[in-house]
TORKOL-4160 file (C-alpha; in steps of 0.2 Angstrom, whole numbers, padded with zeros to 4 digits, m for minus):
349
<pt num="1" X="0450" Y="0272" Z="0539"/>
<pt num="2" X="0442" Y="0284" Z="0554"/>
<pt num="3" X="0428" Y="0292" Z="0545"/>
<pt num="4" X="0431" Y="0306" Z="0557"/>
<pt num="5" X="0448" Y="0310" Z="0548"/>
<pt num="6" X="0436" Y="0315" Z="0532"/>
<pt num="7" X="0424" Y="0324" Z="0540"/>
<pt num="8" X="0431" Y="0340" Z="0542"/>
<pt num="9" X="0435" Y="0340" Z="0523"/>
<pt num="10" X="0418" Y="0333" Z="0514"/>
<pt num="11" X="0406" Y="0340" Z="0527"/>
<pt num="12" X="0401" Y="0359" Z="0528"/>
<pt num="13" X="0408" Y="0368" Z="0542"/>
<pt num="14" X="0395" Y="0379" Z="0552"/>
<pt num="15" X="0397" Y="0395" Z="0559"/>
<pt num="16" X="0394" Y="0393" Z="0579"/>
<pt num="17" X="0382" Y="0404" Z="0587"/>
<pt num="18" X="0383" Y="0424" Z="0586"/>
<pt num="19" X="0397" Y="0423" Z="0574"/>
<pt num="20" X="0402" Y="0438" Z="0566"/>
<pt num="21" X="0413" Y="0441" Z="0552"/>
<pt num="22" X="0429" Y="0448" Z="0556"/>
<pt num="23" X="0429" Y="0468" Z="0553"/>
<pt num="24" X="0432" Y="0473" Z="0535"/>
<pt num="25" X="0424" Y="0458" Z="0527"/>
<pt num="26" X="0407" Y="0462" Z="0518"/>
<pt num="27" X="0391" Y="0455" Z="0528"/>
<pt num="28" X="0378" Y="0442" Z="0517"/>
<pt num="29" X="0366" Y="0460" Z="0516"/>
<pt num="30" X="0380" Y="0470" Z="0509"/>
<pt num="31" X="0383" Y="0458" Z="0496"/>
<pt num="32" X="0366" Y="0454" Z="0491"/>
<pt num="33" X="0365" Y="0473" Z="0489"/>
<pt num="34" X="0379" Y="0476" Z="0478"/>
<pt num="35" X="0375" Y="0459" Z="0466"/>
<pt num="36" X="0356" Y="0467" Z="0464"/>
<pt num="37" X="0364" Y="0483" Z="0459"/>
<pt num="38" X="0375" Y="0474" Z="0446"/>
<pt num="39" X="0361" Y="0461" Z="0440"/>
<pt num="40" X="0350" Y="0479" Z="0436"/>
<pt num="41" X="0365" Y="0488" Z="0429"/>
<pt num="42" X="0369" Y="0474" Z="0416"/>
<pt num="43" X="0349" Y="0471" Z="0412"/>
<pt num="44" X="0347" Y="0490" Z="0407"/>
<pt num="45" X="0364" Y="0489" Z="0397"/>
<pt num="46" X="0356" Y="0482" Z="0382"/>
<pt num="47" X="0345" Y="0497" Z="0382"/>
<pt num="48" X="0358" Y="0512" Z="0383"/>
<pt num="49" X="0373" Y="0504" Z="0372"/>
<pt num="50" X="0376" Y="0506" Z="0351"/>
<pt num="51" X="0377" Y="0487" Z="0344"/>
<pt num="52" X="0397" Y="0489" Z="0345"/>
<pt num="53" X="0396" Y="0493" Z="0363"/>
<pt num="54" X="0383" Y="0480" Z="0367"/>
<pt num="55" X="0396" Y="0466" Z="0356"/>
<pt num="56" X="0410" Y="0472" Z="0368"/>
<pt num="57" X="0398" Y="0470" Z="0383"/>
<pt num="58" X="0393" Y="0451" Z="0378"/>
<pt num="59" X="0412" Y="0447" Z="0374"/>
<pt num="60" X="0415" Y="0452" Z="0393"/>
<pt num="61" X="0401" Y="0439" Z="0401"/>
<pt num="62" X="0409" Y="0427" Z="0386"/>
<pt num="63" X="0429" Y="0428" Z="0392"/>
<pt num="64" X="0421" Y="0428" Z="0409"/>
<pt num="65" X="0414" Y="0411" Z="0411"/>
<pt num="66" X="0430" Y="0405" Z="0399"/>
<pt num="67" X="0442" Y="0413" Z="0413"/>
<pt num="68" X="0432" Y="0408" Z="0426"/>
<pt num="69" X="0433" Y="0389" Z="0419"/>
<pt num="70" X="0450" Y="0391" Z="0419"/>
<pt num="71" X="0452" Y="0399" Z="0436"/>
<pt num="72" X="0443" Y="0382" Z="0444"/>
<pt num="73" X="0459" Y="0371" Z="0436"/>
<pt num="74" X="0472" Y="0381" Z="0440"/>
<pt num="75" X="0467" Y="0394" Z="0456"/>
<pt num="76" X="0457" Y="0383" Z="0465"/>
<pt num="77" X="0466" Y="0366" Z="0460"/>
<pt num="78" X="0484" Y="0372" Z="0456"/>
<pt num="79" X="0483" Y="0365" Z="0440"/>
<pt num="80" X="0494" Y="0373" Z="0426"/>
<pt num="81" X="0485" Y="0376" Z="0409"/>
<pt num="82" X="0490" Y="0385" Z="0394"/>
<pt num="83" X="0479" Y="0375" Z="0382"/>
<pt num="84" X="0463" Y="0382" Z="0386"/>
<pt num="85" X="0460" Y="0390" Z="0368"/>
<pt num="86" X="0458" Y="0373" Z="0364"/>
<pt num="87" X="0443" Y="0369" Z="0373"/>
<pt num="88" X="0435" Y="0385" Z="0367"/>
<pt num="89" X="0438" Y="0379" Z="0349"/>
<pt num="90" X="0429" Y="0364" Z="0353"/>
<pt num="91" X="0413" Y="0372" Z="0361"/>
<pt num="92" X="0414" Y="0385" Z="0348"/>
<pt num="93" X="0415" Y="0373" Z="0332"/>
<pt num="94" X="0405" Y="0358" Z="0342"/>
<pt num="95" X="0390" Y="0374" Z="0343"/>
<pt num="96" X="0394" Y="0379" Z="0323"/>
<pt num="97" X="0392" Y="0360" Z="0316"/>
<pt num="98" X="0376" Y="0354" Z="0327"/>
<pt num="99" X="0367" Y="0370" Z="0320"/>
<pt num="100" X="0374" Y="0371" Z="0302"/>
<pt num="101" X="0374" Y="0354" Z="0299"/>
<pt num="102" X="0364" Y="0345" Z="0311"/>
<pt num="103" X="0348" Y="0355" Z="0313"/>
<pt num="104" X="0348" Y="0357" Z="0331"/>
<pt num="105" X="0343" Y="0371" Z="0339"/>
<pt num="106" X="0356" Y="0384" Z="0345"/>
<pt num="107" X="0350" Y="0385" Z="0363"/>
<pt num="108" X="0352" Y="0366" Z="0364"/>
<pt num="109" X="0370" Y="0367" Z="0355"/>
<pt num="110" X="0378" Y="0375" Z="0367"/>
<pt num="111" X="0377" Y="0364" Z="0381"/>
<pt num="112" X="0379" Y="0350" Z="0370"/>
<pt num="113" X="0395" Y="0355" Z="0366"/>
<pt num="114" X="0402" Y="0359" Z="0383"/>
<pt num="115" X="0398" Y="0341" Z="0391"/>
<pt num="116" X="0405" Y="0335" Z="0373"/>
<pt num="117" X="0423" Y="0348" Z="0380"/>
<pt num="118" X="0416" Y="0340" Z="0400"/>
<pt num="119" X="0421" Y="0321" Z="0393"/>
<pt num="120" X="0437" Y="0330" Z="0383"/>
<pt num="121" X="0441" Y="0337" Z="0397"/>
<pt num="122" X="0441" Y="0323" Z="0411"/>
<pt num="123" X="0451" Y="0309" Z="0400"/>
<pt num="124" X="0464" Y="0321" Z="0397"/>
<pt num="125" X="0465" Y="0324" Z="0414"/>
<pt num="126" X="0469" Y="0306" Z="0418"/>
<pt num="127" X="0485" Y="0305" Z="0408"/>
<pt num="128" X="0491" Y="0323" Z="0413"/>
<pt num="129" X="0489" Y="0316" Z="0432"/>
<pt num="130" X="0505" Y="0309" Z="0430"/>
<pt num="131" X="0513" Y="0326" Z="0427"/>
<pt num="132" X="0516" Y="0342" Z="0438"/>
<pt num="133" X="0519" Y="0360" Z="0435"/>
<pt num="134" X="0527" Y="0364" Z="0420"/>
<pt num="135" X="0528" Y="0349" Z="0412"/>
<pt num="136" X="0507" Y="0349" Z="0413"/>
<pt num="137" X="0508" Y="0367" Z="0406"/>
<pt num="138" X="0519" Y="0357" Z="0391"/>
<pt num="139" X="0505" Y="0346" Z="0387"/>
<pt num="140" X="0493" Y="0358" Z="0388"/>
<pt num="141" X="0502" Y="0370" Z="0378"/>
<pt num="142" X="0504" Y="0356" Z="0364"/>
<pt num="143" X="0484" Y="0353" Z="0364"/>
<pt num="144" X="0483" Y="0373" Z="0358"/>
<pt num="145" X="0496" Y="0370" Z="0347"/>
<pt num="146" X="0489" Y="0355" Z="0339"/>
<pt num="147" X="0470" Y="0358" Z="0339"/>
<pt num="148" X="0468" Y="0375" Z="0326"/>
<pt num="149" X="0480" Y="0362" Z="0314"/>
<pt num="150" X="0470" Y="0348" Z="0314"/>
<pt num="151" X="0456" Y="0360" Z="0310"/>
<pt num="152" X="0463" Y="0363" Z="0293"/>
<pt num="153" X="0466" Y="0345" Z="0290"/>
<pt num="154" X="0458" Y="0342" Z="0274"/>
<pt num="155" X="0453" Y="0326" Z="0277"/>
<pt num="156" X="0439" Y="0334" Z="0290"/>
<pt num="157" X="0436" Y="0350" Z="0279"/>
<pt num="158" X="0416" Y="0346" Z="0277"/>
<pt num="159" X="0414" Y="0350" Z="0294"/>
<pt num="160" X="0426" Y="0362" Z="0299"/>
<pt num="161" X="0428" Y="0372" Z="0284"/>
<pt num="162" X="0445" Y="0371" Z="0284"/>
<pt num="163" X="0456" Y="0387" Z="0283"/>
<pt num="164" X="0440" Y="0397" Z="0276"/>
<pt num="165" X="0430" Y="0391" Z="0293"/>
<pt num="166" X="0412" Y="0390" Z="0296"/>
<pt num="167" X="0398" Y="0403" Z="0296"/>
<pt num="168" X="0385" Y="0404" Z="0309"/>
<pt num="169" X="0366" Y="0411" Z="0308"/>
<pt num="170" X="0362" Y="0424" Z="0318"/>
<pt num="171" X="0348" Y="0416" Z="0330"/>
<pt num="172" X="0330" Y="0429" Z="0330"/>
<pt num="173" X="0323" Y="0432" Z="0349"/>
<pt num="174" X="0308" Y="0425" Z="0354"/>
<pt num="175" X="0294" Y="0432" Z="0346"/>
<pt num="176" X="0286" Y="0438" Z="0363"/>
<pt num="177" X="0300" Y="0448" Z="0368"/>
<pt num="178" X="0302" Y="0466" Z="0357"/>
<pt num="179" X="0322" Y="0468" Z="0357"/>
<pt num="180" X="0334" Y="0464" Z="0344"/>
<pt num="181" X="0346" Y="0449" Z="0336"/>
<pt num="182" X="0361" Y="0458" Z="0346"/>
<pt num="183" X="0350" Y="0460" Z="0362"/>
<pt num="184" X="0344" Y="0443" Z="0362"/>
<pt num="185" X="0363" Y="0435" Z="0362"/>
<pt num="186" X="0368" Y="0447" Z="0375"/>
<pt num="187" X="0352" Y="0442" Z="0386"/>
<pt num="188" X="0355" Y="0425" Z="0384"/>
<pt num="189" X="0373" Y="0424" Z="0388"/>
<pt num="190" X="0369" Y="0436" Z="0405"/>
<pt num="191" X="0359" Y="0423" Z="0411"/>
<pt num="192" X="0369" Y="0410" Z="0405"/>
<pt num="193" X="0383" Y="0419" Z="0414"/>
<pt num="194" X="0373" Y="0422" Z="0430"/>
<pt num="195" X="0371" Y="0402" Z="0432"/>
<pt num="196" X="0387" Y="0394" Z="0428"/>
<pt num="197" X="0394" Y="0408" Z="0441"/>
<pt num="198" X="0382" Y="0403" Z="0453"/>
<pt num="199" X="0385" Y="0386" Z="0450"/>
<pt num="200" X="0404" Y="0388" Z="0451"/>
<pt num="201" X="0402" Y="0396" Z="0468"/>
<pt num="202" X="0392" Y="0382" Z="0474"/>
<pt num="203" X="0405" Y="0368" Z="0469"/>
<pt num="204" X="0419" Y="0380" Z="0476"/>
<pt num="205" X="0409" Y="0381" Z="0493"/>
<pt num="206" X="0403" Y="0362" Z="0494"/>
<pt num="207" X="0411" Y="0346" Z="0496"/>
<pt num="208" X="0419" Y="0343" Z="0483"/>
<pt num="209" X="0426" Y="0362" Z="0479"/>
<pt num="210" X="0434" Y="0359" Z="0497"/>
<pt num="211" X="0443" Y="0343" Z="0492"/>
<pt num="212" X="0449" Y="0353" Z="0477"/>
<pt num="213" X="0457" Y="0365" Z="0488"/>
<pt num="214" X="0465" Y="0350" Z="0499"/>
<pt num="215" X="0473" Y="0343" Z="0484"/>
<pt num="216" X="0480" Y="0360" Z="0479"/>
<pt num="217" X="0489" Y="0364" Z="0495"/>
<pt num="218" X="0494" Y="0346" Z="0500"/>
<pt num="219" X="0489" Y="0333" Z="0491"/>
<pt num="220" X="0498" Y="0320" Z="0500"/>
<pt num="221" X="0486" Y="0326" Z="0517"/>
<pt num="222" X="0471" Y="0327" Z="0504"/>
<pt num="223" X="0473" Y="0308" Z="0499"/>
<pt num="224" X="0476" Y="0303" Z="0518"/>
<pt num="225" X="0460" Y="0311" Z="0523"/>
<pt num="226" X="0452" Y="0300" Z="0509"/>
<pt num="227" X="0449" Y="0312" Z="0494"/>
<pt num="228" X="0455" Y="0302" Z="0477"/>
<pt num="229" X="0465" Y="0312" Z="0469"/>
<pt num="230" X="0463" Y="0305" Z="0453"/>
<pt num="231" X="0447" Y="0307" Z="0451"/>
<pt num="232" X="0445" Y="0325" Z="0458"/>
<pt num="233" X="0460" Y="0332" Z="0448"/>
<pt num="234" X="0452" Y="0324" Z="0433"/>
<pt num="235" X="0436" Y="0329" Z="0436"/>
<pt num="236" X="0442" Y="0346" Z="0440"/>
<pt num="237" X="0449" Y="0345" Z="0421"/>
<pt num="238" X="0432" Y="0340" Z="0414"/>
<pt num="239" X="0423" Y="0356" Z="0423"/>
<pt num="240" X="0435" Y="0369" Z="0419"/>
<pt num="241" X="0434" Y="0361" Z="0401"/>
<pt num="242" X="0415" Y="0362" Z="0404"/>
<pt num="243" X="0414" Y="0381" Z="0406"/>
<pt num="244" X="0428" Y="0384" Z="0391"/>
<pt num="245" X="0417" Y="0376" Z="0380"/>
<pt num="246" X="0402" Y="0385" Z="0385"/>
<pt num="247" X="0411" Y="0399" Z="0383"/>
<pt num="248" X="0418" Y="0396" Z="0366"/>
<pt num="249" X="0399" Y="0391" Z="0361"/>
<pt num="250" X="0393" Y="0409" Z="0366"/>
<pt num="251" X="0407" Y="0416" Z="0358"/>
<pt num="252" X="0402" Y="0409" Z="0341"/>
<pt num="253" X="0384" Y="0413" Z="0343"/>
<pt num="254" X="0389" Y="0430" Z="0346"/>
<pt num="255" X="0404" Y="0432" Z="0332"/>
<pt num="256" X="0394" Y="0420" Z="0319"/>
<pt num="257" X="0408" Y="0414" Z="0312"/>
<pt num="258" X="0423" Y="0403" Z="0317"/>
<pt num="259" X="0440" Y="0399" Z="0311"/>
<pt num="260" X="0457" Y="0391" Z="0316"/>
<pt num="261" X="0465" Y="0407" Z="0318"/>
<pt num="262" X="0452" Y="0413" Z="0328"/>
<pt num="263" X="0460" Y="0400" Z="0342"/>
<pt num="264" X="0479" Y="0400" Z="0343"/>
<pt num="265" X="0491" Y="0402" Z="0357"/>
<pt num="266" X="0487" Y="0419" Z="0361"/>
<pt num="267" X="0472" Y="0416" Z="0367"/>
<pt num="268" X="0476" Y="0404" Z="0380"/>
<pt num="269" X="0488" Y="0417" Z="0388"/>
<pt num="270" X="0475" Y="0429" Z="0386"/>
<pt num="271" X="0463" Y="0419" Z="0396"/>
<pt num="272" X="0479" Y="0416" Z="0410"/>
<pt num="273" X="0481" Y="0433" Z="0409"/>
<pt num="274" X="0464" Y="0438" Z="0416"/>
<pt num="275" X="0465" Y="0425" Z="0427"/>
<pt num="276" X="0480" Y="0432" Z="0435"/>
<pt num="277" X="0474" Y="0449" Z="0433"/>
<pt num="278" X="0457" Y="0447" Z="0441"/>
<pt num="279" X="0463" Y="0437" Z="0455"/>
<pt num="280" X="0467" Y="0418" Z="0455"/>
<pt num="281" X="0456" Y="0410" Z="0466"/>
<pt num="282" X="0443" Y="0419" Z="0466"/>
<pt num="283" X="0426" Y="0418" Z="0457"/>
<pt num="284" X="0422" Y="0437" Z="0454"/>
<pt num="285" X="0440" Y="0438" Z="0448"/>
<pt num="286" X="0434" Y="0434" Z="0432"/>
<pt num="287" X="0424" Y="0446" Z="0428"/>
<pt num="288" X="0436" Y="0459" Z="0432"/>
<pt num="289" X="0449" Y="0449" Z="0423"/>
<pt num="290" X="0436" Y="0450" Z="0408"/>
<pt num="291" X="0432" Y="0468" Z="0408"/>
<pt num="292" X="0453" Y="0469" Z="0408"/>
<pt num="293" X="0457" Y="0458" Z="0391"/>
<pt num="294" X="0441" Y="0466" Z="0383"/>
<pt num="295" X="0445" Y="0483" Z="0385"/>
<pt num="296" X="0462" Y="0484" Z="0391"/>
<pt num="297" X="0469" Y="0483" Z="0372"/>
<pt num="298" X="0457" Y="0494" Z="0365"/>
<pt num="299" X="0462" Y="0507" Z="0378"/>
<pt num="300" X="0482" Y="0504" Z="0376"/>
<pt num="301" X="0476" Y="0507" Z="0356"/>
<pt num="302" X="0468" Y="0524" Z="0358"/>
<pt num="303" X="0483" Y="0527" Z="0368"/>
<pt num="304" X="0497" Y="0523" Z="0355"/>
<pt num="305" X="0492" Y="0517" Z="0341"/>
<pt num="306" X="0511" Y="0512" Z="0337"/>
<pt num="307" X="0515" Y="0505" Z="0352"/>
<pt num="308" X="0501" Y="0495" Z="0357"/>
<pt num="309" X="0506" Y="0480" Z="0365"/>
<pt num="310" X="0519" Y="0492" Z="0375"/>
<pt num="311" X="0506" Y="0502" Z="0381"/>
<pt num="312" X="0496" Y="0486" Z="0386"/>
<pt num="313" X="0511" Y="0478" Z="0396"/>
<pt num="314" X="0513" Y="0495" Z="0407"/>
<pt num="315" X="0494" Y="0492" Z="0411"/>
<pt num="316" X="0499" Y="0476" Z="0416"/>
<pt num="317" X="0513" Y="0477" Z="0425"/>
<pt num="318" X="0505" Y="0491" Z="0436"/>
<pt num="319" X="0491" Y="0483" Z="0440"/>
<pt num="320" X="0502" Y="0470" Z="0446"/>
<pt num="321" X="0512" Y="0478" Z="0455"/>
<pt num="322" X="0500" Y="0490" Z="0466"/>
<pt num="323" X="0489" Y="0473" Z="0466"/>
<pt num="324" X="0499" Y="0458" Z="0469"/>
<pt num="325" X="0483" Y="0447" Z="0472"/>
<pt num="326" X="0473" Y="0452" Z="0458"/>
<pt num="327" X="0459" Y="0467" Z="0458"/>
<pt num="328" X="0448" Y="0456" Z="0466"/>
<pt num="329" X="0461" Y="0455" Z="0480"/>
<pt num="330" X="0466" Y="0474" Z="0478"/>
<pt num="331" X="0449" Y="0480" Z="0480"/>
<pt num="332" X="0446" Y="0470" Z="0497"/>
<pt num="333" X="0459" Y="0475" Z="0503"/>
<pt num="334" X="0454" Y="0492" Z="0499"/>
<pt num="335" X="0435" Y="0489" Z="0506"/>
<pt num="336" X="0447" Y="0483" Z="0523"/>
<pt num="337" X="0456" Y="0497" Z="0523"/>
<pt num="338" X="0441" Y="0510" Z="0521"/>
<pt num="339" X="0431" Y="0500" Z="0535"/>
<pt num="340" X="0444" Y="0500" Z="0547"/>
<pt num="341" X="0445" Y="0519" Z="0544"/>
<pt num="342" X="0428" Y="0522" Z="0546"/>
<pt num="343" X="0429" Y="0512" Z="0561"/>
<pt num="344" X="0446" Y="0523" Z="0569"/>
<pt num="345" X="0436" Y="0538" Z="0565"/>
<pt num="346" X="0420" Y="0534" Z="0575"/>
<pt num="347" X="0430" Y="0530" Z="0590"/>
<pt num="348" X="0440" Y="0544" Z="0590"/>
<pt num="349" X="0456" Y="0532" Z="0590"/>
């Protein structure tokens, strides 16, 4: 096959000489601006915030990197899932049973248990190759069925716990550093946060995120231009289950405690639901989608305490509507719409 025909598609393209970005986008300086701004906002945080505030403010970085997994399969590779709460249950009781039961450190538990959701992930994603849509969104949706009843099996209640669950130590900080247990967990899943989005970014901007993208909007061109597709779309599967399982091993460091119940149905569609809602295909999306399932039905509470959910699918639906491509689309296309404003204005047109 003409290697030239791949070229375009595994090898970054560069930006000829004097490029500039097209007016309304935000320039490299810009951007490195307003991510310092949010790194110091988020590392003073710990400082300013009650313990229950604090929680709240690690469960946002926690449902970020889980909606972010899920955004990789589904945004970027136009894969379906509705089973991702399964993969969270997996990172979260993998983390649970190394510590309780195998002695090994918290710290190394976590990542342990992602690449044990990585491997999950990617040979369920060579059987689902041979299905599309919604019949892939079925299969998932039968792994998050499935998984929180074979946790109650009493066959393997020794390490599970069964219906009763497991319980969790709360890790101590580093004796060098004077903050607390709740500071800690929150410190350590920023920076845990900080590198699996940079990491994300990275894949999505390099080779392989760009034959990801191929095989989402043609996959018939992708494989002609030599990407196999079998291999990306399972890998893709093993990834997204990567960052779920990460996710779900914070999640129990930070709860201290998991249970089947703690992973049904629901919170797959929660995790869909701030994909959509921070913007498929996008990696800050996440975050924004994060701070929307966090908050979101603690505000529709306040709100109405009798009709929460209503209240909660208003919120939805508006921010649906007046942002059809998610808040992370709505708000560039508001930072567009300022810049070429300020642009008219300086002209005099």
């Amino acid at each position: 096959m003409n290697t030239a025909i791949i070229t375009p598609v595994l090898e970054p393209v560069k930006a000829p000489p004097g490029f500039v970005a097209r007016q309304g986008e935000l320039d490299d300086q810009t951007k490195v601006t307003i991510i310092a701004v949010l790194v110091a906002c988020a590392l003073i945080l710990p400082f300013v915030l009650g313990d229950y505030r604090l929680f709240q403010a690690t469960q946002v970085l926690i449902f970020a990197v889980a909606i972010l997994g899920l955004n990789l399969l589904t945004g970027y590779n136009g894969q379906i899932s509705v089973g991702h709460s399964a993969f969270m249950a997996m990172g979260a009781y993998g983390t649970v049973i190394l510590t309780s039961q195998f002695g090994v450190p918290y710290w190394l538990a976590i990542p342990i248990s992602g690449l044990i959701c990585l491997v999950f992930g990617f040979l369920f994603g060579f059987p689902a190759l041979r299905l599309q849509g919604f019949y892939l969104a079925l299969a998932t949706f039968s792994l998050a069925v499935a998984l929180p009843q074979m946790l109650r099996y009493k066959g393997i209640e020794q390490w599970t716990g069964g219906v009763q669950g497991l319980f969790m130590d709360k890790p101590n900080p580093p004796a060098f550093l004077p903050v607390s247990p709740d500071q800690w967990i929150y410190f350590l899943t920023f920076f845990a946060t900080i590198a699996l989005f940079w990491a994300a970014w990275n894949l999505v901007n390099g080779p392989i995120g760009r034959a990801i993208i191929a095989l989402r909007d043609h996959e018939v061109a992708g494989e002609v231009m030599g990407i196999r597709a079998s291999m990306v779309k399972s890998l893709t599967f093993g990834i997204s289950g990567l960052y779920t399982g990460i996710a779900g091993g914070l999640s129990a460091l930070s709860i201290q405690f998991v249970a089947p119940d703690s992973f049904q149905m629901f919170l797959s569609v929660t995790l869909l639901v701030g994909a959509v809602v921070g913007g498929v295909a996008t990696i800050w999306g996440a975050f924004l989608g994060a701070l929307f399932v966090v908050y979101v039905p603690n505000i529709s509470e306040s709100i109405s305490g009798d009709a929460t959910w209503a209240v909660y699918g208003a919120f939805l639906l508006f921010i649906i509507y007046v942002m059809p491509n998610g808040m992370a689309g709505g708000l560039e296309d508001l930072y567009r719409k300022l810049r070429k404003r300020s642009a008219k204005a300086q002209t005099g047109t």
